[in-house]
N, C-alpha and C positions, 0 to 999 in steps of 0.2 A: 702848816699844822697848827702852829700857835692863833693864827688868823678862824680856823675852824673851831676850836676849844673856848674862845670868847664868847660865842652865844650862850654855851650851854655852862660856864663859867657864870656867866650873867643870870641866864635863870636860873640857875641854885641860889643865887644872890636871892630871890628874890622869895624863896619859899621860908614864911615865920616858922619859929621853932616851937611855937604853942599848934598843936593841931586846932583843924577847924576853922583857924583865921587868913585863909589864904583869900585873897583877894582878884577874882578875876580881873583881866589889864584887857579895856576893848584895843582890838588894834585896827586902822584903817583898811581900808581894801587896797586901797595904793602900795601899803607898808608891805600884805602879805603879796603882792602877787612879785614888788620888787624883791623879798627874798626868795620868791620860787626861782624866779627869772633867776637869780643869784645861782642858787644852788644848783640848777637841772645840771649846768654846764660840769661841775667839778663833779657831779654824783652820778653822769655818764662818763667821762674819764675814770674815773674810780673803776666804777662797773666794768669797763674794758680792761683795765691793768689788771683784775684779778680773774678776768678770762682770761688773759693771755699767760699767766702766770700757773691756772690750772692745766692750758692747754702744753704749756714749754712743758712741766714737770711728765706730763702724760705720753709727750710723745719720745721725750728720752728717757724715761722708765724703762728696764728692762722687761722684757715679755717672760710673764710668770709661769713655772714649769707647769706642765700638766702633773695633773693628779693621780698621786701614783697610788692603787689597789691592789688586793691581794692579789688578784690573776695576772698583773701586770698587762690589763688589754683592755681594748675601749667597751664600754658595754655594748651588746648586739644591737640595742633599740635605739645608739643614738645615728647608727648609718640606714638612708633612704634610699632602695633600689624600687627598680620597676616600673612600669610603664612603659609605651610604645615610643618614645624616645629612644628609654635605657636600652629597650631591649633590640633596638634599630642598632645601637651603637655596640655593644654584644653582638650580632650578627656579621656585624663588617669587622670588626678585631678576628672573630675568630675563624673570615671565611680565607679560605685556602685560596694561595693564588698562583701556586706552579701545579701542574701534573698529577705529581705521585706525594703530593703532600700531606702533609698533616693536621690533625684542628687540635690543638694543644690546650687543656686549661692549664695554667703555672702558678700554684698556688707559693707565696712569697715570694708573689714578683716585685715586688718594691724592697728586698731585700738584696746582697751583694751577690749573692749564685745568682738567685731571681731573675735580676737586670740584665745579668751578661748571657742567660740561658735566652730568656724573650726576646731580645734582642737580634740573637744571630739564629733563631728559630725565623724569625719576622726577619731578616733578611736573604735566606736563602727558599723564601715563599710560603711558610707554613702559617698557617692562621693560628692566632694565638690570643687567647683573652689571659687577663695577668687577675690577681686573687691578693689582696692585703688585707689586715685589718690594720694597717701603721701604729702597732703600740709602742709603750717610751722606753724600753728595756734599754737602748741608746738615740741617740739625736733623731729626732723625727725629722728635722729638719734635712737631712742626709737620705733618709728615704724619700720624701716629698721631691729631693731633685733626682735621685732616677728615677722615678715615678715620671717626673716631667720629658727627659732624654725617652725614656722608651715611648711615650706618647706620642713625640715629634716623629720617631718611628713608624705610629701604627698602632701600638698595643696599647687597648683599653685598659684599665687596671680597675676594675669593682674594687670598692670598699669595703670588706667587710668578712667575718671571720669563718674559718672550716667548725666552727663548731655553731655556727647556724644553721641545721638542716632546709629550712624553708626556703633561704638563698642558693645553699646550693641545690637540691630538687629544680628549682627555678633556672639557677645556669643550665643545668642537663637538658631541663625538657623546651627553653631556648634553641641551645646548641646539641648536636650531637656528637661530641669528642669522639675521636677515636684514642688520644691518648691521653695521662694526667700526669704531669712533671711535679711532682708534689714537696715542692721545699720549706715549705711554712712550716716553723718551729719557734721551742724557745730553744735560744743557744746558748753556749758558753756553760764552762763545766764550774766554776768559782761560786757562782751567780745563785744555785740551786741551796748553796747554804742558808740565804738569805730571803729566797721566793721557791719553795722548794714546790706549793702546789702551784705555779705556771707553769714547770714544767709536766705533769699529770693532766693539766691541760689541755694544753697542747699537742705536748708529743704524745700522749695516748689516747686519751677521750676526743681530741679532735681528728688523731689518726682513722680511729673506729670509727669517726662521722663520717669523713669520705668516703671509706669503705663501701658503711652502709649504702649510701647514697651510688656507687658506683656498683654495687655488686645488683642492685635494683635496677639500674639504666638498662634502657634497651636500642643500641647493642652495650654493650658490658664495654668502655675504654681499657686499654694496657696502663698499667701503673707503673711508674718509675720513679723510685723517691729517695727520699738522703738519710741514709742509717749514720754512721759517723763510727773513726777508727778508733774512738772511746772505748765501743766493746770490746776492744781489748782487753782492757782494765788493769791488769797488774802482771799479765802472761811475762816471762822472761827470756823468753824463745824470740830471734828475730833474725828473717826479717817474720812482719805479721801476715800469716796465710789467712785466705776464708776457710781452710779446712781447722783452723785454730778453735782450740775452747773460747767459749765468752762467757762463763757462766760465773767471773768472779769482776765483775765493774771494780773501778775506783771511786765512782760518783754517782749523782743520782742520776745526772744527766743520762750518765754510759747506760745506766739500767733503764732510764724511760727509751732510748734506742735499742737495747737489746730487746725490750716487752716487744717494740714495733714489729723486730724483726720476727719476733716469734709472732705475733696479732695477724703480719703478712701473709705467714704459713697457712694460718687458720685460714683465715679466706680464700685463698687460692686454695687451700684442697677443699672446702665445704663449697665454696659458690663457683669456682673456676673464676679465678681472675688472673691474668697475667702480670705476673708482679714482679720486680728489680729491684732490687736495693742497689745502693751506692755510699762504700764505706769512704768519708770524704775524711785526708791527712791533711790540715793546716790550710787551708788553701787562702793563699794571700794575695793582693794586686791591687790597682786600681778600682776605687770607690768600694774600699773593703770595708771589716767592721771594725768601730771604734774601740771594739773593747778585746781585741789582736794585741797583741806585746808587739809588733811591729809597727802597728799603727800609732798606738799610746808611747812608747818607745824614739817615733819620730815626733808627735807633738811634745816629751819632755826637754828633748834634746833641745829644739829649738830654741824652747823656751828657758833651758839652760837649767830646769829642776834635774834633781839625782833621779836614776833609774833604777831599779831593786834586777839584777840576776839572781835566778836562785841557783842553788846546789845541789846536788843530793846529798846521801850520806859519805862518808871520807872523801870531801870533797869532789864525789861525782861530778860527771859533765851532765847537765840538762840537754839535749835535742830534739829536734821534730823534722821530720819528713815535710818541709816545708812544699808545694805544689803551687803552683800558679793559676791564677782563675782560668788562664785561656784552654791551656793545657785540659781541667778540670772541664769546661763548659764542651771540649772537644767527645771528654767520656759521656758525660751529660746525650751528647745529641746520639751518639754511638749505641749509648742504651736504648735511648726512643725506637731508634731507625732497626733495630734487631731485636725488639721485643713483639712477640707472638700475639695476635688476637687471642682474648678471653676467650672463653668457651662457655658460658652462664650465659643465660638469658632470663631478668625480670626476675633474678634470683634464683634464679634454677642450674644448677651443675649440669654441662651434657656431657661433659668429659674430663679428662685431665688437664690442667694448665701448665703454661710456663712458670719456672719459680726459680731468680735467681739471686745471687749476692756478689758482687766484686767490689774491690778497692782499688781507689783511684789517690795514687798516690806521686812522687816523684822517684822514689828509691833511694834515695840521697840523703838522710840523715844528718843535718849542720847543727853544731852546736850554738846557746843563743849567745853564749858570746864573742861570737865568730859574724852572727847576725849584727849586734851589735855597733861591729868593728867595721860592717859595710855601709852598716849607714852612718855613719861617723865620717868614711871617707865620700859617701854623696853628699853629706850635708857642710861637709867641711865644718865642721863642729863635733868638738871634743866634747864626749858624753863624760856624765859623772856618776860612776860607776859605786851601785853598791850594791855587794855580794851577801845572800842570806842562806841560810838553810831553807831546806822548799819544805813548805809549810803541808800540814795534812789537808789538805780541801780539794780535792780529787784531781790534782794535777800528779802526771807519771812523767817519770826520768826519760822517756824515750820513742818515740813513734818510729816507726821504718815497716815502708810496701813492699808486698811482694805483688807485682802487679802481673805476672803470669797470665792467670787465666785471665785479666781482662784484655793485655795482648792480644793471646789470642782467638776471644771471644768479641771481642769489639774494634780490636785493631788499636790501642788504644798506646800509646808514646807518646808520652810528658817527655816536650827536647827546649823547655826553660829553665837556665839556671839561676841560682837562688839573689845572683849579683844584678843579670840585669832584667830578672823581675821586680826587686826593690828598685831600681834605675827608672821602671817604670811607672812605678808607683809613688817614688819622690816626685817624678814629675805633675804624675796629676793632683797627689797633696799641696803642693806648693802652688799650683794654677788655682784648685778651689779653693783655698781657702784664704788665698792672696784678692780674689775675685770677689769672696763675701765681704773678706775687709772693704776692698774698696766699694765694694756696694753700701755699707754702713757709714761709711765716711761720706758719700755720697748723699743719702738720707740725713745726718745730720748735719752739714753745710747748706740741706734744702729748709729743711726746720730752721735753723740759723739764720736766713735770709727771708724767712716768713715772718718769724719773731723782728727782727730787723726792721721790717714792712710795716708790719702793726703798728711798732713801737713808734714811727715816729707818723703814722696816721693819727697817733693819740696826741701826740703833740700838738697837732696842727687844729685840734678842738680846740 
């Protein structure tokens, strides 16, 4: 460094402090081309240490969240469908390949019902195209890998939102579904405090887009889609019947589900469309959602952060009817398989439709700190438990199914208990997320040994 500072040391030397009287110094040809010759060599080293130094910082930078907006969802205009590709590839996802099959769209297929519904839809033959628009309400990163499992499957999964009209028009007059698994939402009941219009979005204005679009198709597809045991709301009566009021929500959530349920009704007696609701209780398992108390519950534990239980008032017990996705994906396919052809045609009513509602739940009611205490004993890790009053944000003291008439309207028997569905679910938490570490550690030991490379490629200039 000191060796570098001497020129430029020198010619300050050389500049009088009267302006005006500076003195041009001719210098030989010899003189300038021996300090090019001089300099190239350290001014290409240079040049290389501070690539490599933008390049180190850039690739162990963490990846910057995406941009979160009011609807909490990717704009429509930045996903590109269409063309004889796309739409090549849409024909084979969704063509049927047993007998008496089905051609299924699934919309919030890269979601945790989604994945496990497309999935064993596409394994026991049915054609099935899958429906996302992956927004960041939790880990995109989490959607993008069942996104990738159900691909390896078979099922296409389009990008892009039910509150497109143009894409979905397009999927219809592609394919000719005969059914719609409709699970794409915004979820979780906390959440609405704080993005209260994604949920108006979605669960209604995007409800009524499918609708639309479905009640126009010709033939007319059976709809079956996920109301949620929210409409309850604050009832004190249990267990929870579908003959129950819902007309008093806790949240905003429960009320953008109740509107569906009533938006259902409408369509099916104006246009005839065959419609199912499915009130879903807790439903927990493998590659669930992050933002579950079981799931966030197993990541604090781990990590040895405290976990908040709440209470109710004079120290009530909190519960839920916890259910299992396998259990849940079995009512799931139960409702497809025994819902009626619409009866509309191109928007037109010929008749009466089918119009149903059941709950798919476990019947079991566990309190969470009973939940708690079971994954404590899979994880072998003592949680650090702190107990609060349960706060007003539309969370209720208590779920519990009465699953009767789904019994014996779909045949439908939840026979997973609550011990070793978590048993299940540790498993697979701990495989994935054991599996991204070591993919990350992987990526930077490959970084590490590139840098490494360079570094002493610079030397040897």
């Amino acid at each position: 460094m000191t060796q570098l500072l001497k020129p430029m040391v020198s010619h300050i030397d050389n500049i009088p402090s009267t302006p005006g009287k500076l003195k041009t110094e001719k210098s030989s040809p010899y003189i300038s081309r021996l300090r090019l010759h001089y300099s190239l060599p350290k001014l290409t080293m240079w040049s290389f240490l501070f690539l490599a130094l933008i390049l180190f910082f850039v690739l162990l930078s963490p990846p910057s969240s995406p941009p979160t907006n009011q609807s909490s969802r990717r704009s429509l205009q930045t996903t590109s469908w269409g063309g004889p590709v796309w739409e090549r590839r849409v024909r084979s996802s969704a063509r049927v390949r047993s007998g008496n099959g089905l051609s299924v769209l699934v919309t919030g297929a890269a979601g945790f019902v989604g994945m496990h519904v497309s999935s064993m839809l596409k394994r026991r033959g049915d054609g099935v195209l899958g429906l996302d628009n992956f927004n960041n309400y939790y880990d995109i990163g989490l959607k993008r890998s069942r996104k990738a499992l159900i691909e390896r499957a078979g099922v296409f999964v389009v990008e892009g939102d039910i509150n497109d009209p143009a894409l979905l028009r397009k999927l219809f007059d592609v394919v000719a579904f005969t059914h719609v698994m409709h699970l794409a939402a915004q979820a979780g009941v906390r959440y609405a405090m704080q993005n209260p219009s994604s949920y108006v979005n979605s669960n209604i204005a995007g409800f009524v887009n499918l609708l639309e679009v479905c009640k126009s198709a010709n033939p007319q597809p059976a709809i079956v889609w996920a109301s949620s045991s929210s409409v309850y709301g604050l009832n004190s009566k249990v267990p929870f019947s579908e003959k129950d009021r819902t007309d008093h929500p806790a949240s905003l959530y429960a009320a953008t589900k109740k509107a569906g349920e009533e938006i259902a009704h409408t369509y099916n007696h104006i246009y005839g469309l065959s419609i199912t609701g499915l009130r879903f209780f807790t439903v927990y398992g493998p590659w669930g959602r992050p933002d579950m108390a079981y799931f966030f519950f197993t990541k604090d534990i781990l990590k040895g952060n405290p976990i908040t239980i709440f209470e109710a008032a004079n120290h009530g017990t909190v519960a839920r009817d916890f259910t299992y996705i396998d259990d849940v994906v079995k009512g799931c396919l139960a409702a497809l398989d025994t819902a009626k052809k619409s009866t509309g045609s191109g928007g037109k009513k010929k008749g009466s439709a089918q119009l149903r509602i059941f709950n798919l739940g476990n019947t079991s009611p566990v309190p969470v700190s009973k939940l708690v205490s079971i994954l404590e004993k899979l994880l072998k890790v003592k949680a650090r438990r702190r107990v609060l009053p349960m706060p007003r944000n539309g969370d209720v003291q208590f779920t519990h199914a009465n699953i009767s008439l789904a019994q014996k309207e779909l045949g439908y028997k939840p026979s997973t208990d609550l011990e070793t569905g978590l048993k299940n679910f540790v498993k697979w938490y701990l495989s994935y997320y054991d599996s991204k570490k070591s993919a990350c550690y992987r990526v930077y030991n490959s970084q590490q040994r590139s840098l490494e490379i360079l570094s002493n490629d610079l030397k040897g200039i």
